[in-house]
PyMOL Python script that loads the backbone (N, CA, C, O; Angstrom):
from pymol import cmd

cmd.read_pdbstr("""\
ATOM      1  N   UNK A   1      15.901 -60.670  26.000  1.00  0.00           N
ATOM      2  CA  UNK A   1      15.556 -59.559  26.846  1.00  0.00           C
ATOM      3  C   UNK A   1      14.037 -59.462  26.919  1.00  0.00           C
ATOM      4  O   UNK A   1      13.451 -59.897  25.928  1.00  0.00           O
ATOM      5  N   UNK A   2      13.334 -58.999  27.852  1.00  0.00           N
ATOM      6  CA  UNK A   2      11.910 -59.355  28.006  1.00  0.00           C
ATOM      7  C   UNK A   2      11.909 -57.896  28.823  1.00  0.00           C
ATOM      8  O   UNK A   2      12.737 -57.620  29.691  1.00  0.00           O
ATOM      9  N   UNK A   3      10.879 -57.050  28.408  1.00  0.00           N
ATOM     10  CA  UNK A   3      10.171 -55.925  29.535  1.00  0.00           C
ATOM     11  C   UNK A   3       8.343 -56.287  29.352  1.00  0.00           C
ATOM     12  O   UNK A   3       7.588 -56.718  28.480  1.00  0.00           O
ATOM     13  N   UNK A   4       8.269 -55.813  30.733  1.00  0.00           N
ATOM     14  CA  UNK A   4       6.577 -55.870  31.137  1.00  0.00           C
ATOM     15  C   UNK A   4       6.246 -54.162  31.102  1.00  0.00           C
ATOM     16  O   UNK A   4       6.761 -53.205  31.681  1.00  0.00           O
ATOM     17  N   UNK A   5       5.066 -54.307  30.074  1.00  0.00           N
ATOM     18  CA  UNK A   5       4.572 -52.919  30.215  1.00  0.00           C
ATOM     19  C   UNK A   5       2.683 -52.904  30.497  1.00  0.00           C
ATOM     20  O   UNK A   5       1.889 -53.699  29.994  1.00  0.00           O
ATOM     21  N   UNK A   6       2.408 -51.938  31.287  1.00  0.00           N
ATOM     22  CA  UNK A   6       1.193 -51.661  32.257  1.00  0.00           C
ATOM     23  C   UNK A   6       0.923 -50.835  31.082  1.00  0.00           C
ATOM     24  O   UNK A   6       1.566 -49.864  30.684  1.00  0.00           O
ATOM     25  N   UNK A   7      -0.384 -51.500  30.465  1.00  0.00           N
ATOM     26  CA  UNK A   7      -1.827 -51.120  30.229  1.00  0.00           C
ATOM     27  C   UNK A   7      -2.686 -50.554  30.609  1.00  0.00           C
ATOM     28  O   UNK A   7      -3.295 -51.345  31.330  1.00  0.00           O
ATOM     29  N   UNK A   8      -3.278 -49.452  30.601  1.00  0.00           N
ATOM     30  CA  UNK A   8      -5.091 -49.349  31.297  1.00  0.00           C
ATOM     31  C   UNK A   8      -5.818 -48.825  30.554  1.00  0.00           C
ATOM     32  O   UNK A   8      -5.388 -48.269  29.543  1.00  0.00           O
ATOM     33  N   UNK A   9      -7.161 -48.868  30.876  1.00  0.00           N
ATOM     34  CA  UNK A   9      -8.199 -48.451  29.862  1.00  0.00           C
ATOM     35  C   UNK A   9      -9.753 -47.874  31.039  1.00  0.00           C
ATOM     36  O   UNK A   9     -10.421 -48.427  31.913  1.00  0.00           O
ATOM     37  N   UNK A  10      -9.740 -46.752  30.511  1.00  0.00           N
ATOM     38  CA  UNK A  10     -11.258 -46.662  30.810  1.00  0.00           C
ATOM     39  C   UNK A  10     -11.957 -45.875  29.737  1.00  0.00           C
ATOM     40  O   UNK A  10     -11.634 -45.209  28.754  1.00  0.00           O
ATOM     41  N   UNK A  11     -12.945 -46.207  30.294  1.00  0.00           N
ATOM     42  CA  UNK A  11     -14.486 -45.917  28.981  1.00  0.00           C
ATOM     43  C   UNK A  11     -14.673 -44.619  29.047  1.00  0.00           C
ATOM     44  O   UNK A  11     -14.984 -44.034  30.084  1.00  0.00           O
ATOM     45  N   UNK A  12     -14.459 -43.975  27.725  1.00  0.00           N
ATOM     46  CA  UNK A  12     -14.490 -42.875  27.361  1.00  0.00           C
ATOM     47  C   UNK A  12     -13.421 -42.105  27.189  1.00  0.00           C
ATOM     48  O   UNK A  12     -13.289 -41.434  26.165  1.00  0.00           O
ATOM     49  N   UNK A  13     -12.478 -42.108  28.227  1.00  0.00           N
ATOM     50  CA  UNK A  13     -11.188 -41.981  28.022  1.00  0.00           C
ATOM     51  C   UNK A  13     -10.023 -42.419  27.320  1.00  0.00           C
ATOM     52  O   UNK A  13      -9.898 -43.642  27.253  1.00  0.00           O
ATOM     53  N   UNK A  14      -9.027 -41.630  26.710  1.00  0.00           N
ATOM     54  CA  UNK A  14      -7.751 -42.343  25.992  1.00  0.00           C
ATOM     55  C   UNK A  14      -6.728 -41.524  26.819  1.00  0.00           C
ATOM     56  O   UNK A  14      -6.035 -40.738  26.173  1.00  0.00           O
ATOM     57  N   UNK A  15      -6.559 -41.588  27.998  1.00  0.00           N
ATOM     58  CA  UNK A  15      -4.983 -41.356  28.411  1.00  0.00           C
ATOM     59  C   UNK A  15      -3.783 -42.324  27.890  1.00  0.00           C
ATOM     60  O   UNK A  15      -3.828 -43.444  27.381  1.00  0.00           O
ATOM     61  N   UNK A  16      -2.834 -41.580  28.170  1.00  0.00           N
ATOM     62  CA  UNK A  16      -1.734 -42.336  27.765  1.00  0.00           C
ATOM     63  C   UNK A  16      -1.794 -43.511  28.494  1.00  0.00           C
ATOM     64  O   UNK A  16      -1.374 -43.479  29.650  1.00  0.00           O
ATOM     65  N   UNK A  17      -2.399 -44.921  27.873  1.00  0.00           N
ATOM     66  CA  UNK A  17      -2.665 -46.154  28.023  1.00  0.00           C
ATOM     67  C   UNK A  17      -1.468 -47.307  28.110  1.00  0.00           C
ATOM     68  O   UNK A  17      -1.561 -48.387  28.693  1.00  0.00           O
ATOM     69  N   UNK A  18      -0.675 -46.955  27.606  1.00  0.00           N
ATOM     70  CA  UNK A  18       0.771 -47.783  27.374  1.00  0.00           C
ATOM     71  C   UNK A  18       0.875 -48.205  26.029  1.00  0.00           C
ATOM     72  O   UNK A  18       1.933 -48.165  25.400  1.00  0.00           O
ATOM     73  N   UNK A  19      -0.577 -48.749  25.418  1.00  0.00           N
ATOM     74  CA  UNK A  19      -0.543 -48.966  24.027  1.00  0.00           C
ATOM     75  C   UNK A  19       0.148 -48.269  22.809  1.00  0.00           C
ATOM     76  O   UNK A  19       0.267 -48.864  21.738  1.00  0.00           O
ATOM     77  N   UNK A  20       0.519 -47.221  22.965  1.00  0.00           N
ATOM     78  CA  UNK A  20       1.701 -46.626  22.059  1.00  0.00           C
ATOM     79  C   UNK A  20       2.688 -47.126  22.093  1.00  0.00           C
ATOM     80  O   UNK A  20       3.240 -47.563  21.083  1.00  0.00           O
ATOM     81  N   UNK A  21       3.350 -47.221  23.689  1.00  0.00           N
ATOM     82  CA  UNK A  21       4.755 -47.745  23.681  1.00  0.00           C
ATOM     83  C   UNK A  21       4.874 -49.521  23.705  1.00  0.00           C
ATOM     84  O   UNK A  21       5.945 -50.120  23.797  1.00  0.00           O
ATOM     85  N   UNK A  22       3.813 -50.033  23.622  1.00  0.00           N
ATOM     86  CA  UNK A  22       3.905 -51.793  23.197  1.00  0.00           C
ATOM     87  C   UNK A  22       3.841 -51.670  21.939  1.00  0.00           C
ATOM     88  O   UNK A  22       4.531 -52.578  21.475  1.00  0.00           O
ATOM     89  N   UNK A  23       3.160 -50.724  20.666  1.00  0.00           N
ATOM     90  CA  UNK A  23       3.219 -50.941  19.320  1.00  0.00           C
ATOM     91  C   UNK A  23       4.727 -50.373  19.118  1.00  0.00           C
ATOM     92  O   UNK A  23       5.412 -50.864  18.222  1.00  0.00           O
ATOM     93  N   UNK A  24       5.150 -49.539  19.785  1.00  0.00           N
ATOM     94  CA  UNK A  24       6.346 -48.867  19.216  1.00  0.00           C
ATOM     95  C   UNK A  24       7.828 -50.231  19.301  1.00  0.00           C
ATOM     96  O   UNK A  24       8.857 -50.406  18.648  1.00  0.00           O
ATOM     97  N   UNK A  25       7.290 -50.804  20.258  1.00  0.00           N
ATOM     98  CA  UNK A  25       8.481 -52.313  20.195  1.00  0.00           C
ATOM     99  C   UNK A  25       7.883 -53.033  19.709  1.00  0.00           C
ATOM    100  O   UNK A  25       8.586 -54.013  19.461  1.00  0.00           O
ATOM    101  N   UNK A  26       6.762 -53.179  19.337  1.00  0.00           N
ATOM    102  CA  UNK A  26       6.518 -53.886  17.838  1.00  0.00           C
ATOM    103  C   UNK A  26       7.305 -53.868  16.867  1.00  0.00           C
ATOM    104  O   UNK A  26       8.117 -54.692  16.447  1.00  0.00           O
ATOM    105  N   UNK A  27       6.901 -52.513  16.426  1.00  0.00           N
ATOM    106  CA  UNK A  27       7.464 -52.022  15.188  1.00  0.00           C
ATOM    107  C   UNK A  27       9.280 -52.225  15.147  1.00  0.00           C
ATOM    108  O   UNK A  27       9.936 -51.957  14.140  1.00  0.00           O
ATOM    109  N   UNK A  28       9.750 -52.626  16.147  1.00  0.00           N
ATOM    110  CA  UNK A  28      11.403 -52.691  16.153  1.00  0.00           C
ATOM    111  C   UNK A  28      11.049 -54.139  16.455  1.00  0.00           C
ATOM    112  O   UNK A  28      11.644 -54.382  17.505  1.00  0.00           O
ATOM    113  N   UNK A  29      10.421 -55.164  16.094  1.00  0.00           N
ATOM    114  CA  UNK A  29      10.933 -56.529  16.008  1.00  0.00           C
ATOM    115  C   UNK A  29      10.364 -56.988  17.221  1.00  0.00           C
ATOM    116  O   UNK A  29      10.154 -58.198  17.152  1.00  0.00           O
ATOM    117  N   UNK A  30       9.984 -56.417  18.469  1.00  0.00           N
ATOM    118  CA  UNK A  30       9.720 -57.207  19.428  1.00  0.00           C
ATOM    119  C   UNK A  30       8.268 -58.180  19.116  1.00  0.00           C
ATOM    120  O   UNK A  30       7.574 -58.269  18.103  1.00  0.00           O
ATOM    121  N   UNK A  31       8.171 -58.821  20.418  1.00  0.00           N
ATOM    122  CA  UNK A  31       6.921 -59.911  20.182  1.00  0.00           C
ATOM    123  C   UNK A  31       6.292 -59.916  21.842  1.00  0.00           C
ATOM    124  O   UNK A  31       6.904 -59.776  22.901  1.00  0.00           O
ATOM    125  N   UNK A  32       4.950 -60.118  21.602  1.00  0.00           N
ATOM    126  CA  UNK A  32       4.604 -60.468  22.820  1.00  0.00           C
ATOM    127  C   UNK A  32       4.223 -61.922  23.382  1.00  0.00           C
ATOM    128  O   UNK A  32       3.479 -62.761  22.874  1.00  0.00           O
ATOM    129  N   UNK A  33       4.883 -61.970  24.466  1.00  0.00           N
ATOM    130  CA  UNK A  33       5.206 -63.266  25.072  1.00  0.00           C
ATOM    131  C   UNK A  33       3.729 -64.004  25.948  1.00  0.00           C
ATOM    132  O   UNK A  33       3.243 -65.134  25.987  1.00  0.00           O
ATOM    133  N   UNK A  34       3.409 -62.745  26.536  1.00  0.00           N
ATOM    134  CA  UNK A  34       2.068 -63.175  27.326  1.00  0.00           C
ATOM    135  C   UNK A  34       1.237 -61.885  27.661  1.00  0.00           C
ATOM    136  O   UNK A  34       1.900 -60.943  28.094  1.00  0.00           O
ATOM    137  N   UNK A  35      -0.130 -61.702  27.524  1.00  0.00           N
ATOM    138  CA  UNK A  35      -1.017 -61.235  28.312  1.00  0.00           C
ATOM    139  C   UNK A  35      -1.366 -61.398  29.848  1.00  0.00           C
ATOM    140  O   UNK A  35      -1.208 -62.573  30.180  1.00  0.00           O
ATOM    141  N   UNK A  36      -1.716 -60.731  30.709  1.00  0.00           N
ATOM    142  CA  UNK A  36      -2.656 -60.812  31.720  1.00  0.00           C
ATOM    143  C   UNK A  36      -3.086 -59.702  31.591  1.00  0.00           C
ATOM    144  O   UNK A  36      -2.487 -58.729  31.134  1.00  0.00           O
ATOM    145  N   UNK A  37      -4.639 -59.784  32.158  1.00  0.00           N
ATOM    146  CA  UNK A  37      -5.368 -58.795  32.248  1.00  0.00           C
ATOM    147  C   UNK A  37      -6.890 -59.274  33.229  1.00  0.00           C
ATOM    148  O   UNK A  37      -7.507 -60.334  33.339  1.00  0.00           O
ATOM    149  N   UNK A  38      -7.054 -57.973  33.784  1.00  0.00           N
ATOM    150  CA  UNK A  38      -8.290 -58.007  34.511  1.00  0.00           C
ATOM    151  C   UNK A  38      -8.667 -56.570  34.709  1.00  0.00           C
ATOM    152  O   UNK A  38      -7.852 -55.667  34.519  1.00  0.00           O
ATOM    153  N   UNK A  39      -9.978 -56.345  35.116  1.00  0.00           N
ATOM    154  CA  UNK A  39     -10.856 -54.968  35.420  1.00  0.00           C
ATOM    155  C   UNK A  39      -9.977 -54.543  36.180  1.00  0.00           C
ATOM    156  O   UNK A  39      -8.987 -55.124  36.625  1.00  0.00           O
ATOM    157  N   UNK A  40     -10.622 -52.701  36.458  1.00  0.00           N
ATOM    158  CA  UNK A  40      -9.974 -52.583  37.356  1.00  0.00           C
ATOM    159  C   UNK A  40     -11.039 -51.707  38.558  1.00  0.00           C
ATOM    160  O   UNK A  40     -11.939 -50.931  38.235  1.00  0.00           O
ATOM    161  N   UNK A  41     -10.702 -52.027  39.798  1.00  0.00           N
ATOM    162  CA  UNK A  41     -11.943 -51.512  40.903  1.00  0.00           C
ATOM    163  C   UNK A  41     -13.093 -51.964  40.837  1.00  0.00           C
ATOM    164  O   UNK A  41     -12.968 -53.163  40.588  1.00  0.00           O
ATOM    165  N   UNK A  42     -14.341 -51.655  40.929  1.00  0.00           N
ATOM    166  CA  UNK A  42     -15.632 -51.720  41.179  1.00  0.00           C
ATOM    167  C   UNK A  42     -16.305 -51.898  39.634  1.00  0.00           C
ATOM    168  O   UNK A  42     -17.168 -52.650  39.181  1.00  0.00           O
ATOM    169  N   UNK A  43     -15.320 -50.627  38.955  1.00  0.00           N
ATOM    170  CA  UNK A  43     -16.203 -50.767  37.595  1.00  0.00           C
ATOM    171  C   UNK A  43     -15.678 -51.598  36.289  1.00  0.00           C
ATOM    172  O   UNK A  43     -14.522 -51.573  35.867  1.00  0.00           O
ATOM    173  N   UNK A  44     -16.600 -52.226  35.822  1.00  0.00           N
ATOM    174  CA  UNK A  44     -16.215 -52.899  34.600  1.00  0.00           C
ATOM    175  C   UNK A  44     -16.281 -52.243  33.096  1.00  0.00           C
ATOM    176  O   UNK A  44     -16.593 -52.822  32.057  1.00  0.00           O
ATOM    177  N   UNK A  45     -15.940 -51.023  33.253  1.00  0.00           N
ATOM    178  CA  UNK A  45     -16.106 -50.074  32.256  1.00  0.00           C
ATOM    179  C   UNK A  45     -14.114 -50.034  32.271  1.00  0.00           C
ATOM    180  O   UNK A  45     -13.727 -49.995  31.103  1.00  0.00           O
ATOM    181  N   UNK A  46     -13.114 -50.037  33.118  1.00  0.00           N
ATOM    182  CA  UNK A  46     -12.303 -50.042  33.329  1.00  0.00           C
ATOM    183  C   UNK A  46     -11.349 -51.427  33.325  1.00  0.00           C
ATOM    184  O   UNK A  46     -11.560 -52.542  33.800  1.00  0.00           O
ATOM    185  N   UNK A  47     -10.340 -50.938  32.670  1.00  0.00           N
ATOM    186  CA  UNK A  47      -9.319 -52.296  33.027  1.00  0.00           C
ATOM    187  C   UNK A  47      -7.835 -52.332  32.941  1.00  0.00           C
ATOM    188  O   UNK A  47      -7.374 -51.236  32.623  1.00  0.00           O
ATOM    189  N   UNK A  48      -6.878 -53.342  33.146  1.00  0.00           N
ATOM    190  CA  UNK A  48      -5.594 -53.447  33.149  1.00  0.00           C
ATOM    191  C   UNK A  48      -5.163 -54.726  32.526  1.00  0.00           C
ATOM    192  O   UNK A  48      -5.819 -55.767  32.473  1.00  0.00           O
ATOM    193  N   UNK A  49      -3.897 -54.493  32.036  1.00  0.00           N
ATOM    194  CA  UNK A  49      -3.426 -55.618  31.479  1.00  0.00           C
ATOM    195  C   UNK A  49      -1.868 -55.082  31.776  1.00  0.00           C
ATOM    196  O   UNK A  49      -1.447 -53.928  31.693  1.00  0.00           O
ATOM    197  N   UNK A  50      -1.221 -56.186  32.115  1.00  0.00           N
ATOM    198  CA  UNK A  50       0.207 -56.574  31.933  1.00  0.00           C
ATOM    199  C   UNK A  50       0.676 -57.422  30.976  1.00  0.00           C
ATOM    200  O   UNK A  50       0.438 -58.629  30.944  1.00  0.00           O
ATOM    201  N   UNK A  51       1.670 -56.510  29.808  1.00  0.00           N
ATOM    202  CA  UNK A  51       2.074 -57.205  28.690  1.00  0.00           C
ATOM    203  C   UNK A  51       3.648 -57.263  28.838  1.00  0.00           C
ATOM    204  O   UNK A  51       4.456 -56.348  28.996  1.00  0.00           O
ATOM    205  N   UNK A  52       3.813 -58.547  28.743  1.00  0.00           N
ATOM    206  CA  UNK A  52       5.447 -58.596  28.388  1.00  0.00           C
ATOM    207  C   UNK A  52       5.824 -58.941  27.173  1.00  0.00           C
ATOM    208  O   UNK A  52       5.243 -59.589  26.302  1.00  0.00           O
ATOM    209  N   UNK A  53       7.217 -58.265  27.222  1.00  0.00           N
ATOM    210  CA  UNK A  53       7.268 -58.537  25.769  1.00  0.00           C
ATOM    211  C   UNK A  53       8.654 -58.926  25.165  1.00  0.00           C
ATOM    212  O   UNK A  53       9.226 -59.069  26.245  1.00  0.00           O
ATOM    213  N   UNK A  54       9.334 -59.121  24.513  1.00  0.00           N
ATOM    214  CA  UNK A  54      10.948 -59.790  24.416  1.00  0.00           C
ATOM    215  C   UNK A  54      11.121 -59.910  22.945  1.00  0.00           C
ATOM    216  O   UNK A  54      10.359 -60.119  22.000  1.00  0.00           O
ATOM    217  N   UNK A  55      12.575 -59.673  23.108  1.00  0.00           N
ATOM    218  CA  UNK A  55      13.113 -59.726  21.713  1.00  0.00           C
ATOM    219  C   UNK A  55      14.372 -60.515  21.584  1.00  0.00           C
ATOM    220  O   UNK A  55      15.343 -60.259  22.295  1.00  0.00           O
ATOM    221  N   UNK A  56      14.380 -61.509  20.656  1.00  0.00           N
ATOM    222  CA  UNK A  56      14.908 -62.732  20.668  1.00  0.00           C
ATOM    223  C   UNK A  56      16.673 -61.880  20.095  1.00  0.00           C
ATOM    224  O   UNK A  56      16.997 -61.151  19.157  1.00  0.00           O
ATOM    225  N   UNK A  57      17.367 -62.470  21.215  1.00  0.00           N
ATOM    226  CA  UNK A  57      18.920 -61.754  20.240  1.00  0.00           C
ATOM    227  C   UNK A  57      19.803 -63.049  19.848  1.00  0.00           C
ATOM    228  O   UNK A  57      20.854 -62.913  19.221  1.00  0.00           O
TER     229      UNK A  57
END
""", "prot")
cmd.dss("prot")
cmd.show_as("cartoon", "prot")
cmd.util.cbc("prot")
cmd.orient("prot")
């Protein structure tokens, strides 16, 4: 089973980033399969990543 979960980040800010819910399927065994990531808009203070992630049954 494999889900993709959306990342973002900007500078200065911590909104709900997604990074909680990729450690939280960590912590139940999952693994991550692949990164992508790039800025996001104009500024490079900002960015995105798409993480997938899967758990071997």
């Amino acid at each position: 089973m494999e889900k993709i979960v959306w990342v973002k980040s900007w500078s200065g800010l911590k909104p709900n980033d997604g990074l909680d819910e990729v450690n939280a399927y960590l912590e139940q065994g999952w693994s991550v399969k692949m990164i992508s990531a790039c800025e996001m808009g104009d500024s490079s203070n900002s960015g995105q990543a798409y993480i997938v992630i899967e758990k071997k049954e």
